[in-house]
C-alpha positions as CSV (number, residue, x, y, z in Angstrom):
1,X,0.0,0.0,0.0
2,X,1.4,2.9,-1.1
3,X,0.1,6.5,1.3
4,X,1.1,10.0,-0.6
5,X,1.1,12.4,2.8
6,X,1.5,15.9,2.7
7,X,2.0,17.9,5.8
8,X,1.5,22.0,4.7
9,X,0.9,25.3,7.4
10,X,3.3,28.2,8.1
11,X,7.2,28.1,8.1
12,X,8.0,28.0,12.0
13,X,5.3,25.2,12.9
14,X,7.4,22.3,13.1
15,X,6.3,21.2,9.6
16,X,9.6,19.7,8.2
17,X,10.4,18.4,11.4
18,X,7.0,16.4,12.0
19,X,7.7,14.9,8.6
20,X,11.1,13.8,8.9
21,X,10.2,11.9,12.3
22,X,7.2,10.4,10.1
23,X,9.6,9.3,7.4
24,X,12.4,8.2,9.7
25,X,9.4,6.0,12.0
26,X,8.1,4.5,8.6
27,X,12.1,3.4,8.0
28,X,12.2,1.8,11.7
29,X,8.9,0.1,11.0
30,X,10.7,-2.0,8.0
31,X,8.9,0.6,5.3
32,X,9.7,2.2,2.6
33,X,9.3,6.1,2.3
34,X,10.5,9.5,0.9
35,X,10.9,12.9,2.2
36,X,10.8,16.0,0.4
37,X,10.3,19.3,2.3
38,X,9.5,23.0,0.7
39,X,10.3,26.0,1.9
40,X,8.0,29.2,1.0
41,X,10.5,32.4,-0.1
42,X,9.8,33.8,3.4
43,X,10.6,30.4,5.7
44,X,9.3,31.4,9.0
45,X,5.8,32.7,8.5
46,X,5.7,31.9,4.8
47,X,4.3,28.7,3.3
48,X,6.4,25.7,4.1
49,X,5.2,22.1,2.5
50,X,6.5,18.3,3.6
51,X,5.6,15.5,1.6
52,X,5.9,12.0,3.1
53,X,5.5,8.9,1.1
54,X,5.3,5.7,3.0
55,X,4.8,2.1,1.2
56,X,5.9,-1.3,1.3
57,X,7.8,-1.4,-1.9
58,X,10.3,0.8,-3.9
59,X,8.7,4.4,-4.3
60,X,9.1,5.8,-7.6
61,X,9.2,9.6,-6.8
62,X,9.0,11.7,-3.4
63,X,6.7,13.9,-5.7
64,X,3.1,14.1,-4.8
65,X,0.6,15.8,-7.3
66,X,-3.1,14.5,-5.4
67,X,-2.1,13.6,-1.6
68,X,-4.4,10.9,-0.1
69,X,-3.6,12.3,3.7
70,X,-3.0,15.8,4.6
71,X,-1.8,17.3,7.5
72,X,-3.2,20.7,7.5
73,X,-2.0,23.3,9.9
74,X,-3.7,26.4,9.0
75,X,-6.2,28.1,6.1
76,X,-4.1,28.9,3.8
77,X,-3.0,25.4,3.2
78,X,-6.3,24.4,3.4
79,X,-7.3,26.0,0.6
80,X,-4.2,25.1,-1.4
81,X,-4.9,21.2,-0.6
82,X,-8.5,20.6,-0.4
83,X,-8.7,20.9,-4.4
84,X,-5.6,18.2,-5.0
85,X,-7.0,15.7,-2.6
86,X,-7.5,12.4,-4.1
87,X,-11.3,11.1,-3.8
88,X,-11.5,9.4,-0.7
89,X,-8.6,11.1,0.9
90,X,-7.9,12.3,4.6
91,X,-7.6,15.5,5.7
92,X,-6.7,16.5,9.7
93,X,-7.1,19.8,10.1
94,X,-6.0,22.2,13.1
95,X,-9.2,23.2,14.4
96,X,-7.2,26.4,16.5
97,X,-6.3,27.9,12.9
98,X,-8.7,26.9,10.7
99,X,-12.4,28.0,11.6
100,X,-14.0,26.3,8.4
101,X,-13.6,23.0,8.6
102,X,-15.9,22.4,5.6
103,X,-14.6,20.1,3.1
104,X,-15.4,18.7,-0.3
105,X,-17.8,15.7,0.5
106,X,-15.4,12.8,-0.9
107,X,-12.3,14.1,1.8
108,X,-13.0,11.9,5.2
109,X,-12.1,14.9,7.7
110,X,-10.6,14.6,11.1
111,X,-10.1,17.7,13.3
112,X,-8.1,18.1,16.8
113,X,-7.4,21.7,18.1
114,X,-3.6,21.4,17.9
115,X,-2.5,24.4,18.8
116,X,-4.7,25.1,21.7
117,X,-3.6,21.5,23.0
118,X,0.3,22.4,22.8
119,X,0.0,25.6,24.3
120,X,-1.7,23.4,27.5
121,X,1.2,21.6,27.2
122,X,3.6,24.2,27.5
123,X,4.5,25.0,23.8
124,X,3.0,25.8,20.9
125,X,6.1,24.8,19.2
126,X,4.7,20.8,20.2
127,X,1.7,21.8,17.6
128,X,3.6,19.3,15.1
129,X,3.8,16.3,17.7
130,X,0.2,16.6,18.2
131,X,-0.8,17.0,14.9
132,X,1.5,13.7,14.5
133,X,-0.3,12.4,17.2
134,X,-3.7,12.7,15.2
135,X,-2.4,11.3,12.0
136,X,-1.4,8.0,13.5
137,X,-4.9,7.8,15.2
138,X,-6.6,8.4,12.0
139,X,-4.8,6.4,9.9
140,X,-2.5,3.2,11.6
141,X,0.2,3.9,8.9
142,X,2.5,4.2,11.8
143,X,2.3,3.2,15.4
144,X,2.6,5.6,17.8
145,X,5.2,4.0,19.7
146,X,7.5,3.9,16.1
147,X,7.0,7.6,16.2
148,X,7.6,7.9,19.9
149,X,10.9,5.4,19.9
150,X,12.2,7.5,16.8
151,X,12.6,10.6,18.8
152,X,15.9,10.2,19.9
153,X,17.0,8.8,16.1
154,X,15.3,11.8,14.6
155,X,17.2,14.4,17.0
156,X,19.8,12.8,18.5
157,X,21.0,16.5,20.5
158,X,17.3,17.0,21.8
159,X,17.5,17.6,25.2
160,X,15.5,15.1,28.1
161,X,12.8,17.7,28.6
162,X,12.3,18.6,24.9
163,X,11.5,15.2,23.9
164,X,9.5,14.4,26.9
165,X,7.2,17.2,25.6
166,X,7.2,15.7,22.4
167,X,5.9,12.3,23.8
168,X,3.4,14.2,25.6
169,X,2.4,16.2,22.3
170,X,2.0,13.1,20.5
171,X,0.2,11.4,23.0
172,X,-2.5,14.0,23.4
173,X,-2.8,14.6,19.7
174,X,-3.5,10.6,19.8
175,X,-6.2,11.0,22.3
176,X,-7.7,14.0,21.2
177,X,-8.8,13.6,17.8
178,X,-12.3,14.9,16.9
């Protein structure tokens, strides 16, 4: 099974971080995946884009034209995305940014306030984890545990209270999802 993921919301929210922990988990889970990230001109509060491909054979190309999951962390990326979805696709969307949560009628839509969740935590820089959090929820790609154990892999100079956070992030994007 082959998942095209796309992870899109302001430069500065953790995006091409939350998708190289997904594409590094996938690898520790025995799978096969890409990672391409893209910067917006103005990184931090411009558009910033992470595409993820996970599978269980050889992937042709990192490129992804009609995502079938999205990770969408605020409006503007919503509206960029919503239109490329494949038919049938998932979006999660961060309720905190994104007040319509309307979506075409084919797009299977999971929400979770991310933001407001990861300032309860102590940092809205943890939006990503829980956002991560939700997409392993919603879709059993990856265990949460894979994404929990590849912490330390992903950032091997994180201190001990920056990835406890994380696993706290994760966790209660996991157990939130609307």
């Amino acid at each position: 099974m082959l998942n095209k993921i796309v992870l899109a919301g302001f430069g500065g929210q953790g995006i091409i971080v939350a998708g190289k922990l997904l594409a590094i988990s996938a690898m520790n889970e025995k799978k096969e995946t890409t990672h391409y990230p893209s910067y917006g001109a103005e990184m931090r509060g411009g558009t910033c884009s992470c595409s993820v491909v996970v599978g269980d054979n050889l992937i042709a190309s990192p490129i992804i034209k009609n995502p079938d999951i999205a990770l969408i962390f605020n409006k503007p990326s919503k509206e960029k995305y919503e239109p490329l979805m494949r038919h049938g696709g998932i979006m999660i969307l961060n309720k905190s940014l994104i007040e319509d949560t309307n979506l075409r009628g084919d797009i299977k839509k999971y929400l979770i306030k991310a933001s407001e969740i990861a300032e309860q935590l102590g940092s809205v820089k943890s939006t990503n984890m829980v956002m991560l959090g939700a997409f392993v929820k919603a879709t059993s790609i990856i265990k949460l545990d894979a994404i929990i154990n590849s912490l330390t892999i992903a950032f091997p100079n994180a201190k001990e209270k920056a990835i406890e956070l994380n696993i706290r992030a994760l966790e209660a994007g996991y157990n939130n999802l609307e």
